[in-house]
C-alpha positions in Angstrom: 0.0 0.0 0.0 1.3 3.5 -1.2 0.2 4.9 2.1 2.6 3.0 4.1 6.0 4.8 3.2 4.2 8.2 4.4 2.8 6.6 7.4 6.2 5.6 8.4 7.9 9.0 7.4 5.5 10.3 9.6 6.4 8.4 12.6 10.4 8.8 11.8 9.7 12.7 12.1 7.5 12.7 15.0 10.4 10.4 16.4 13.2 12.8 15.2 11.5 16.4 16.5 10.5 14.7 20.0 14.7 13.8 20.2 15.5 17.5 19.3 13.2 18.9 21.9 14.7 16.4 24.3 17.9 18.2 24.1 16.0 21.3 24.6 15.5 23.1 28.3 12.2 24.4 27.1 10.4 25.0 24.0 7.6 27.6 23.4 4.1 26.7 23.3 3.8 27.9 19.5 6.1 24.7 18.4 3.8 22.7 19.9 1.2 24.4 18.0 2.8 24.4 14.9 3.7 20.9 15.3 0.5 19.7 16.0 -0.9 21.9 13.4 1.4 20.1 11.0 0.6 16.5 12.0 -3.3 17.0 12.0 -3.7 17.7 8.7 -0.5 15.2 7.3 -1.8 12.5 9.4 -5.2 12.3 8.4 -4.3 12.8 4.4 -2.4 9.6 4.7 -4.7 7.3 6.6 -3.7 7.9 10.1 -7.0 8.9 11.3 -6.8 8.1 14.7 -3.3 10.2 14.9 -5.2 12.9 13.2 -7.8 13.3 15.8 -5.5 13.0 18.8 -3.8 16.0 17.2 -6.5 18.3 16.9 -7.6 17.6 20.3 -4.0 18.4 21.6 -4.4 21.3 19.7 -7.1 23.1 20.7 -6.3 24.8 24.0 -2.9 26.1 22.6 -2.4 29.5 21.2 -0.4 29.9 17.9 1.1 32.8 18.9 1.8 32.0 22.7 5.6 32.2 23.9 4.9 30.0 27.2 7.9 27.9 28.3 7.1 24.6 28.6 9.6 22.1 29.9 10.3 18.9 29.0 7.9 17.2 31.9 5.5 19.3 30.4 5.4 18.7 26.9 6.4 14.8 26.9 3.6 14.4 29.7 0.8 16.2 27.6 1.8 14.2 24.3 2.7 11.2 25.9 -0.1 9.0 23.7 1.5 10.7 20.4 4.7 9.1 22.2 3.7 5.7 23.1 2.2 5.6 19.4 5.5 6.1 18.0 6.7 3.4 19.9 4.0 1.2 19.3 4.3 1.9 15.5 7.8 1.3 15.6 7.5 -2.1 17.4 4.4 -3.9 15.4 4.5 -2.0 11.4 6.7 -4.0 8.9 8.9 -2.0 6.4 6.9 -2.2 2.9 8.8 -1.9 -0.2 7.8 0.5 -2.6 6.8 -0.5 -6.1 8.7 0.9 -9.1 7.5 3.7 -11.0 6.6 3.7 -14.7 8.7 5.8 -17.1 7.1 8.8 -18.4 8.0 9.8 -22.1 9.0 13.2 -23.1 6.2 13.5 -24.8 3.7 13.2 -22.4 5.9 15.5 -19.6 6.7 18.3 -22.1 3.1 19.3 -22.3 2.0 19.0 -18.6 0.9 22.5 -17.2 2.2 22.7 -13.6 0.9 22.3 -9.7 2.9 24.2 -7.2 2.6 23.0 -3.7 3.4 25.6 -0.8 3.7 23.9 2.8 6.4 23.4 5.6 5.3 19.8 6.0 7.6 17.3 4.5 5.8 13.8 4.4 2.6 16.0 3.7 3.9 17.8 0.5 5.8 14.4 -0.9 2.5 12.5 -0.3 0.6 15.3 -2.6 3.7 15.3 -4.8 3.1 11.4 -5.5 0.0 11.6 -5.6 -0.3 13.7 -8.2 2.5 12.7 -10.1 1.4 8.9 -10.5 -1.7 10.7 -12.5 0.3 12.2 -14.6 0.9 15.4 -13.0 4.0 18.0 -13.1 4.6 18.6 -9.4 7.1 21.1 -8.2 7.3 22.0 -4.4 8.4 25.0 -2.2 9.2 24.9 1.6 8.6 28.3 2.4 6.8 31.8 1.3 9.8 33.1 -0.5 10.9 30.0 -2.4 7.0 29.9 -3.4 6.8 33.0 -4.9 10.3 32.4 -7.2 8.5 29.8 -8.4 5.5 31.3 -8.8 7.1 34.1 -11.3 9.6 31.6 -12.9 6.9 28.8 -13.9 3.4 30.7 -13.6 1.6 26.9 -12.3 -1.6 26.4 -13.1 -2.6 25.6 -9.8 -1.2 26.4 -6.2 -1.9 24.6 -3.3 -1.1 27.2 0.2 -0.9 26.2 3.2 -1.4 29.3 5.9 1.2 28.4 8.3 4.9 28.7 6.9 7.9 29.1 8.2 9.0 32.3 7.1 5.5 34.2 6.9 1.8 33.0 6.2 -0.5 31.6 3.3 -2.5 35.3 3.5 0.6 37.1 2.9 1.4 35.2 0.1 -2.3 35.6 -1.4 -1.6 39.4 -0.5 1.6 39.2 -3.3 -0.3 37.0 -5.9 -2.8 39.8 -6.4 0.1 41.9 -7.3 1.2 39.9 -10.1 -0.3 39.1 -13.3 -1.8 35.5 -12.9 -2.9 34.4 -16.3 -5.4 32.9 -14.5 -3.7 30.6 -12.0 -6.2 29.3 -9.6 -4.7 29.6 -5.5 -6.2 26.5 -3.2 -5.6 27.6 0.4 -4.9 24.4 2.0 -4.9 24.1 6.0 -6.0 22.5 9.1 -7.4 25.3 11.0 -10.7 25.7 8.7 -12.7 28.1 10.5 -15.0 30.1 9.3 -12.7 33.7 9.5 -10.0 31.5 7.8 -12.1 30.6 4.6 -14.0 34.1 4.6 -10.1 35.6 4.5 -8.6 33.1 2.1 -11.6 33.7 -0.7 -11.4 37.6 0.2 -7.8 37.6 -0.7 -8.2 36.2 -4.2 -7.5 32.0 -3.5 -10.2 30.1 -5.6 -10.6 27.1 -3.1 -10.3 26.0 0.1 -9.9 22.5 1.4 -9.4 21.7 4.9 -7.2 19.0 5.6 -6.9 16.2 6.4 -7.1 15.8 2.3 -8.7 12.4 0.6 -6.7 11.6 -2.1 -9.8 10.5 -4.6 -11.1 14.4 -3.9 -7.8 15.9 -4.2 -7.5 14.1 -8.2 -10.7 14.8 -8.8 -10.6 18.4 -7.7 -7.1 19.1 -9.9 -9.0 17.4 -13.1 -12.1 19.3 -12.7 -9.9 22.8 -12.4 -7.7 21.9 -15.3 -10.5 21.2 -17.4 -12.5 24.6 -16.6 -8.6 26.1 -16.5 -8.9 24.8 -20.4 -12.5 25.6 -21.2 -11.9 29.5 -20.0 -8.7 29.9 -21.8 -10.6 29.1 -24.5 -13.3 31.1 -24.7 -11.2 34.0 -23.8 -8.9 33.2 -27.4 -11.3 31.8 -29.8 -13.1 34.6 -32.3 -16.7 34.1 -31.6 -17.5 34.5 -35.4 -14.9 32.0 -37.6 -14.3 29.7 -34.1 -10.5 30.4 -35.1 -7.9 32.2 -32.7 -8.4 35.5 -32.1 -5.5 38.7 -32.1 -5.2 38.2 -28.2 -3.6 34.5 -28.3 -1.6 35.6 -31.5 0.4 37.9 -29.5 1.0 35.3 -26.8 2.1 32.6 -29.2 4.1 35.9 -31.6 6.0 36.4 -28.2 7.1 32.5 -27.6 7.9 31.8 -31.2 10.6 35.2 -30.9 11.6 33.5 -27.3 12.3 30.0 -28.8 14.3 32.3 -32.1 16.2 33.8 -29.2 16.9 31.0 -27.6 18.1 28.4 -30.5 17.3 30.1 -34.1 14.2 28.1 -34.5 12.9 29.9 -37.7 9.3 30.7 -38.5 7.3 32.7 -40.8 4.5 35.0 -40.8 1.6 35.8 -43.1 -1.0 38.4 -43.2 -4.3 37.3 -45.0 -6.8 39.8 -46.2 -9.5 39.1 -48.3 -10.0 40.9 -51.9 -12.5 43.2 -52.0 -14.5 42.3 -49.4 -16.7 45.4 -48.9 -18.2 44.8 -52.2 -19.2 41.7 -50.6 -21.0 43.5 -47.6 -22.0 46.1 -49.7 -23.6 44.0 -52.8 -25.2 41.0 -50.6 -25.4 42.5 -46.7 -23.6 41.7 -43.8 -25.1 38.4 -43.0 -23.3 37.2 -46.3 -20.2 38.4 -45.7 -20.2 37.0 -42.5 -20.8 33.7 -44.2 -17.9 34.6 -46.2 -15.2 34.6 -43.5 -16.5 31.5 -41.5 -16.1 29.6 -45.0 -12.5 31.2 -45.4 -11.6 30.2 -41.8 -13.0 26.8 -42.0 -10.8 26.2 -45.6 -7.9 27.4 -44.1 -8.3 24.9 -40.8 -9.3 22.6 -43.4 -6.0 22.5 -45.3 -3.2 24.0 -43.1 -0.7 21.9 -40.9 -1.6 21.1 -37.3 1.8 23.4 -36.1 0.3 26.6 -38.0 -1.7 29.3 -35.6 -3.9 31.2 -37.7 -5.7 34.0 -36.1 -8.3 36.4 -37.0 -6.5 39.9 -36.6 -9.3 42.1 -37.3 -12.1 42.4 -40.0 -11.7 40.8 -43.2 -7.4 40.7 -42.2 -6.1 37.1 -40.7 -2.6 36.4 -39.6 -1.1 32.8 -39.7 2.2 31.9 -37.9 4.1 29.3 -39.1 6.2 27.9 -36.7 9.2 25.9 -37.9 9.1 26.8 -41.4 11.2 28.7 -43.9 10.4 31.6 -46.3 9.9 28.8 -49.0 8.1 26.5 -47.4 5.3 28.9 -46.1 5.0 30.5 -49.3 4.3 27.1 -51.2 2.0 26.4 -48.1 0.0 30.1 -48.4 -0.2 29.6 -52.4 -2.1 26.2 -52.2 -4.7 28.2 -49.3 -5.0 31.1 -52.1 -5.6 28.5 -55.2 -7.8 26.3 -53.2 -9.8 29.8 -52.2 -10.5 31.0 -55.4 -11.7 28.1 -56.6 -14.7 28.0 -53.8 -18.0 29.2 -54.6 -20.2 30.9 -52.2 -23.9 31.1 -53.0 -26.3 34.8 -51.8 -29.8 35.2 -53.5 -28.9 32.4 -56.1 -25.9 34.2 -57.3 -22.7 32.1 -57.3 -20.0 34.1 -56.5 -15.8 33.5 -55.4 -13.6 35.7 -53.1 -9.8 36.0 -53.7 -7.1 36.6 -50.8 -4.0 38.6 -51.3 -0.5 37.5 -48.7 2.0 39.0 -47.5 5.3 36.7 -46.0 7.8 37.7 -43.7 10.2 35.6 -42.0 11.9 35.8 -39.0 15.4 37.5 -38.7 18.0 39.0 -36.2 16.6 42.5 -37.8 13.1 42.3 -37.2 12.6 40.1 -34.2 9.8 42.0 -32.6 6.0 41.3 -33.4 4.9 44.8 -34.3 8.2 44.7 -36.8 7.4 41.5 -38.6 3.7 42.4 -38.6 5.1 46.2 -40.6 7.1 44.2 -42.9 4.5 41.4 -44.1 1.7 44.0 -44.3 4.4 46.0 -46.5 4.7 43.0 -48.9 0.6 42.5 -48.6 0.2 46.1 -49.9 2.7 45.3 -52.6 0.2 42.5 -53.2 -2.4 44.4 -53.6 -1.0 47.1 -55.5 0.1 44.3 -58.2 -3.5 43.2 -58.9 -4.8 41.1 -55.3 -5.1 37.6 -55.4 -1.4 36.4 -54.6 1.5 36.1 -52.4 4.2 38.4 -52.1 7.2 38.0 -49.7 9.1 41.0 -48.1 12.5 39.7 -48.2 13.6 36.4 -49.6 16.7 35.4 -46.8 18.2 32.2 -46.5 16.7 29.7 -44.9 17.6 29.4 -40.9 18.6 26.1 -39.8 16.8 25.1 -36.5 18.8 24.5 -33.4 18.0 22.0 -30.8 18.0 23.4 -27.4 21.1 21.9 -25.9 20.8 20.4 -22.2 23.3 19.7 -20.3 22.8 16.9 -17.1 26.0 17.2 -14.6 26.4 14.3 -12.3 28.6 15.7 -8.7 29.2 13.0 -6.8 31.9 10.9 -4.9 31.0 7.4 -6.0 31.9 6.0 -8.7 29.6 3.7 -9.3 26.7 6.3 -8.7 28.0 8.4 -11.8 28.9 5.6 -13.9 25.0 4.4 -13.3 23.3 7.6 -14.5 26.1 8.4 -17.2 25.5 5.2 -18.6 22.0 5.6 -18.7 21.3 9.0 -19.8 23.9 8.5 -22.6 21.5 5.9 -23.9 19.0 7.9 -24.2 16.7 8.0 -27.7 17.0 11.0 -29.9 14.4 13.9 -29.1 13.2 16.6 -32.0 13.1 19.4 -29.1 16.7 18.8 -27.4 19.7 17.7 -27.2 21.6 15.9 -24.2 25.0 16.0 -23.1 26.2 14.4 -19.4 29.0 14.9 -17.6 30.8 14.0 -14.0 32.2 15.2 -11.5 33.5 13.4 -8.5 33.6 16.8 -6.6 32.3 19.9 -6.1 35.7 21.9 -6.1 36.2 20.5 -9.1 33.1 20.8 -10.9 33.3 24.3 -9.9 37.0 25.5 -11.3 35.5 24.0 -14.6 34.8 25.9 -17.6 31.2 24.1 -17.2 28.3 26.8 -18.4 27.7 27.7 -21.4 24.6 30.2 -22.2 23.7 28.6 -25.1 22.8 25.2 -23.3 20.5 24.5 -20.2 21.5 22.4 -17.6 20.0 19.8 -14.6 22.4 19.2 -12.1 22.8 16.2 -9.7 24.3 17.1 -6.6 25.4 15.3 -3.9 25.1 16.6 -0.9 28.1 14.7 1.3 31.6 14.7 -0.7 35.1 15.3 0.1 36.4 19.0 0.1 33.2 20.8 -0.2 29.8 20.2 1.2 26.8 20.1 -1.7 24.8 22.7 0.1 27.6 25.1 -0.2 28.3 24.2 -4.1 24.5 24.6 -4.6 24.7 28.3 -2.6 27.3 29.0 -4.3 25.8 28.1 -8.3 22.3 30.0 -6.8 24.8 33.0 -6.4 24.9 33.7 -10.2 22.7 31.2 -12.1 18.8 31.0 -11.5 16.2 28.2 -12.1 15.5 29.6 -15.5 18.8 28.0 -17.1 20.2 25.6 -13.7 18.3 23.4 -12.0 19.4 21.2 -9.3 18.5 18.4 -7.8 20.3 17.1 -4.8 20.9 13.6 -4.3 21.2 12.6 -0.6 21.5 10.0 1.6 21.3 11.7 4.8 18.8 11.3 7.3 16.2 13.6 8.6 14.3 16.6 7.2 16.4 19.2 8.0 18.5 18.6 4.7 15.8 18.4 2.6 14.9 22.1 3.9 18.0 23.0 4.3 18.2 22.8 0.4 15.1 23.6 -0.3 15.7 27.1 1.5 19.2 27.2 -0.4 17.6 26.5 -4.0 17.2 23.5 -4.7 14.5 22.9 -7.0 14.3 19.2 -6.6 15.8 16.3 -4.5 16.2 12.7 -4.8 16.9 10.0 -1.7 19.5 7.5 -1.7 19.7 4.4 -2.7 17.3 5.0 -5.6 15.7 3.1 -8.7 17.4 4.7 -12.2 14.2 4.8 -13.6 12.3 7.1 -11.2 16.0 9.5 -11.4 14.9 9.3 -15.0 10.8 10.2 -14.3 12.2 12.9 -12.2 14.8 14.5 -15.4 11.7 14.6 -17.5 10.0 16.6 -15.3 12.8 18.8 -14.7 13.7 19.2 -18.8 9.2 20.1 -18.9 10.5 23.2 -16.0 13.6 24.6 -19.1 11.3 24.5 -21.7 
């Protein structure tokens, strides 16, 4: 049963932060709270009802905010039944191994929209990340408020899932700095154990969408991200689609304009655009009304989504005007693609008052080039050659400058093994190395057996993206201070690391979470999960 590695993490912490507080004189009344705040809400997502309950009911005569002193007769008398569980757990539960997980293709990753969980609870967040995950999901997770909001500006998830009580501020604050931000309609899902009334009233006033109270059920919690997805899909929609021709309308052409320039800047992918306007069209309007002529360009749209490639956007831009963008594709090509629309239009007939009658479309073709790479620009230059079009005598397809066609680049990415074992590197070098060709990148490993090393090398290279593998125990230089010290120039954009580690205990994790550490991976592990987990990462670069 899944359930059963959480249930023991559980356990393992609870034992862990009771020996910490052992060492302790006396520990305020709030770490109590928080801890029990923590474990209500963990405990009861993951089956442990009965731990759940005797949680809250610890919980509820402390005060979050109270500095009391308690000592250590105190606190290990009033949860002494959490601490003969622990024991009792320990003494009776076997160790159940966990099954292997399937390999996801790139394929299916590179087109996942992501889920960003923000909580302070370890076992909690890696139960929702696997969860999640073994749907099909793109997970990524944040310890704290700050990390949170990095991510939330770097990858713009689809959903958020806030928990109120972090380390370094609370869930409201980070609702507060959300609101400030465009959102492009990321849906915020407060997520807590304290679900009073003022709570939900606060969270919903503050802009979240949702709010579940945990304990979470895990058949709820898939359903839930499914049904927002699909209404995330179903809005975005109807927000880009031209009511009229049911093709897209200027608004997503200058969100897609703006990624194809991105991916030119990034690796010379070349693309072309076209400006479609039909001939004469107000002698349409004018001879057989309005009606007719909107007849007209829902026939022209549903020719050209008839005929063109399943890569090419095409957009109504305004009026009679359409703009198509041709991702991928040379000068040449698009024209030869453009000319077969414009044949195949003027040989369609459109019928008003029992009058047959055709309508002709003039072009004009632009392509993409280190001298016009800006929207507006390219838009200027192909409307200059659809002028030139028109001027000529309408009904064909004039380009604005015939270049050379631009050879398209793979992005290049780079996976960087650091580690003191051999036989660790050799593993994943091996591997990766054997890795199938892939039409959007590239991959190139290398190793490192330390981090001094790794560091004096001429390693980064702007052109290339990069996932790096870091251990966090080796000789000469500890991995937390080799990943402070790549976070010190390089950001999650173009370096993402993962740390690999074999210690024990939660503090690590956090330790590089708080550092920047966008993922980690526990020793020993299974090469194909490491694998699962690259995919995912290479989804975050692109």
């Amino acid at each position: 049963m899944e359930n059963v590695k959480y249930q023991q993490m559980v356990y393992k912490n609870m034992d862990e932060k009771f020996k910490s507080w052992s060492e302790l004189k006396y520990i305020s009344e709030k770490e109590i709270y928080h801890f029990l705040h923590s474990l209500k809400g963990t405990a009861g997502s993951i089956g442990l009802e009965e731990l759940s309950i005797t949680a809250s009911e610890k919980l509820e005569p402390l005060t979050e905010v109270s500095e009391k002193k308690w000592s250590k007769a105190e606190w290990t008398s009033y949860l002494s039944s959490l601490i003969e569980g622990i024991s009792f757990y320990q003494t009776n539960m076997t160790v159940q191994t966990e099954s292997k997980p399937l390999l996801a293709s790139p394929e299916n990753v590179l087109n996942q929209e992501f889920i960003l969980v923000i909580d302070d609870d370890i076992v909690f967040i890696n139960y929702l990340k696997n969860v999640l995950e073994k749907k099909g999901y793109s997970v990524v997770i944040a310890y704290n408020g700050k990390r949170g909001m990095e991510l939330i500006y770097e990858l713009k998830p689809a959903i958020v899932f806030l928990d109120i009580m972090l380390p370094d501020t609370n869930g409201f604050s980070i609702l507060q700095n959300i609101k400030k931000i465009k959102k492009d309609r990321m849906f915020v899902t407060v997520m807590s154990a304290n679900d009073c009334k003022e709570n939900r009233v606060r969270a919903y006033d503050m802009g979240a969408l949702d709010f579940m109270p945990k304990p979470i059920d895990e058949e709820i919690l898939v359903s839930y991200v499914t049904n927002r997805l699909a209404y995330k899909k179903e809005l975005e929609h109807s927000i880009i689609i031209d009511e009229l021709t049911q093709v897209y309308n200027r608004k997503f052409l200058e969100n897609q304009f703006e990624k194809l320039i991105q991916q030119f800047n990034r690796n010379q992918t070349p693309f072309s655009v076209a400006i479609l306007d039909l001939d004469y069209f107000k002698k349409v309007n004018d001879t057989y009304g309005h009606l007719v002529g909107d007849e007209v360009l829902k026939g022209f749209a549903a020719l050209v989504m008839n005929l063109k490639r399943d890569t090419d956007i095409f957009c109504r831009y305004g009026g009679e005007e359409f703009v198509m963008l041709m991702p991928q594709t040379s000068i040449q090509d698009s024209y030869v693609l453009i000319e077969r629309l414009r044949k195949s239009m003027e040989k369609k007939y459109f019928t008003a008052n029992g009058v047959k009658f055709n309508v002709t479309f003039s072009a004009g073709l632009v392509d993409v080039s280190a001298t016009n790479l800006h929207p507006k620009k390219m838009l200027e230059e192909a409307d200059q050659a659809l002028y030139n079009a028109k001027q000529s005598g309408r009904n064909q397809t004039m380009i604005y400058d015939s270049v050379a066609e631009v050879v398209k680049k793979k992005v290049k990415i780079k996976i960087i093994i650091i580690d003191d074992v051999f036989i660790i590197r050799n593993l994943i070098v091996n591997y990766f190395n054997n890795w199938g060709p892939n039409e959007n990148y590239d991959i190139d490993v290398l190793e490192f057996s330390d981090g001094v090393s790794f560091l004096k090398s001429n390693w980064y290279n702007s052109n290339s993206k990069y996932i790096i593998l870091l251990d966090g125990m080796m000789p000469k230089m500890d991995g937390i201070e080799v990943l402070k010290t790549i976070r010190k120039k390089y950001s999650s954009n173009d370096v993402i690391v993962s740390m690999l580690t074999g210690r024990k205990g939660e503090e690590y994790v956090v330790d590089a979470l708080e550092n920047g550490a966008d993922d980690y991976i526990v020793k020993p592990f299974n090469i194909t999960d490491v694998s699962n987990r690259i995919l995912r990462l290479i989804n975050r670069l692109f």
